[in-house]
N, C-alpha and C positions, 0 to 999 in steps of 0.2 A: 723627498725622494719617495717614488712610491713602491709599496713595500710588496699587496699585497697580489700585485698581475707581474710582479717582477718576479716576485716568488712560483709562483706557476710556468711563468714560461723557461725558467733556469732549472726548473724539475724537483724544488723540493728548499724544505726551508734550509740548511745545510750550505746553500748558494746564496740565498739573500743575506745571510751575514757575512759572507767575505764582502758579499757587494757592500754591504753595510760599513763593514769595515774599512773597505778602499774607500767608501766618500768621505769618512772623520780622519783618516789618515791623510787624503790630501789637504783637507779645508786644516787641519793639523798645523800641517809643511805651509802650504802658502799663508795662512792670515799674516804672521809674523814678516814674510818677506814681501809681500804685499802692504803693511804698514813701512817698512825700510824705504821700499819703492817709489813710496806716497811721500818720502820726507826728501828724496831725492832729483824726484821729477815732478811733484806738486801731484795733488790730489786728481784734480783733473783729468791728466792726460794717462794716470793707473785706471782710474772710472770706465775711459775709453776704450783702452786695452782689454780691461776685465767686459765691456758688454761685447767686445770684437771675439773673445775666446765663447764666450758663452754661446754668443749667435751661431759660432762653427759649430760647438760639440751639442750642442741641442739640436739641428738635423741630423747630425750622426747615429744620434741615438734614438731618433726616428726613423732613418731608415735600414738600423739595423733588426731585421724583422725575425731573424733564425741564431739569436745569440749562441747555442751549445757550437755553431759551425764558424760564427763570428770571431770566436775566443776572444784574442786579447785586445783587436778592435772595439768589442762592444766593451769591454770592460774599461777599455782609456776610454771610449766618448761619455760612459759613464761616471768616471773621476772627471773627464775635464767641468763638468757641472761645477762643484766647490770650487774648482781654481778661480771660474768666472765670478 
C-alpha cells in the first residue's frame, strides 16, 4: 500500500493510519474466511474470485482522484485491495 502520496492527498499523516488500519483489518477479516472458502469450493475457483475483486477495486482506486469528496468510496475501493 502506498503510504507516502496517499498521505498527501488525504491531508496529513493522521489519515494514513486509519487507511492503514482499514487495509490490516480487512486482510485481518478475510484471510481466515478465504482459507474456509478454498477448503469449500477448491482453491481454484477462490484464486478467481479474489483476482475478479481485485481487477474491480484497483480502477476504483484509480479513478478516484479527490478522495476528502470521495469519502467512503475511496476508502472501500481502498480495503477492497486485501480482500482481493
Amino acid at each position: 500500500m502506498p503510504g507516502g502520496g496517499l498521505a498527501g492527498e488525504l491531508g496529513g499523516a493522521e489519515h494514513l493510519a486509519s487507511m492503514v488500519t482499514a487495509y490490516m483489518l480487512a486482510e485481518t477479516v478475510v484471510t481466515p474466511l478465504v482459507g474456509k472458502f478454498g477448503d469449500m469450493f477448491g482453491r481454484r475457483v477462490v484464486f478467481q474470485v479474489s483476482v475478479l475483486v481485485f481487477g474491480i477495486g484497483s480502477p476504483l482506486c484509480g479513478f478516484r482522484r479527490q478522495p476528502r469528496r470521495a469519502g467512503g468510496r475511496f476508502a472501500a475501493s481502498r480495503v477492497s485491495a486485501p480482500v482481493a
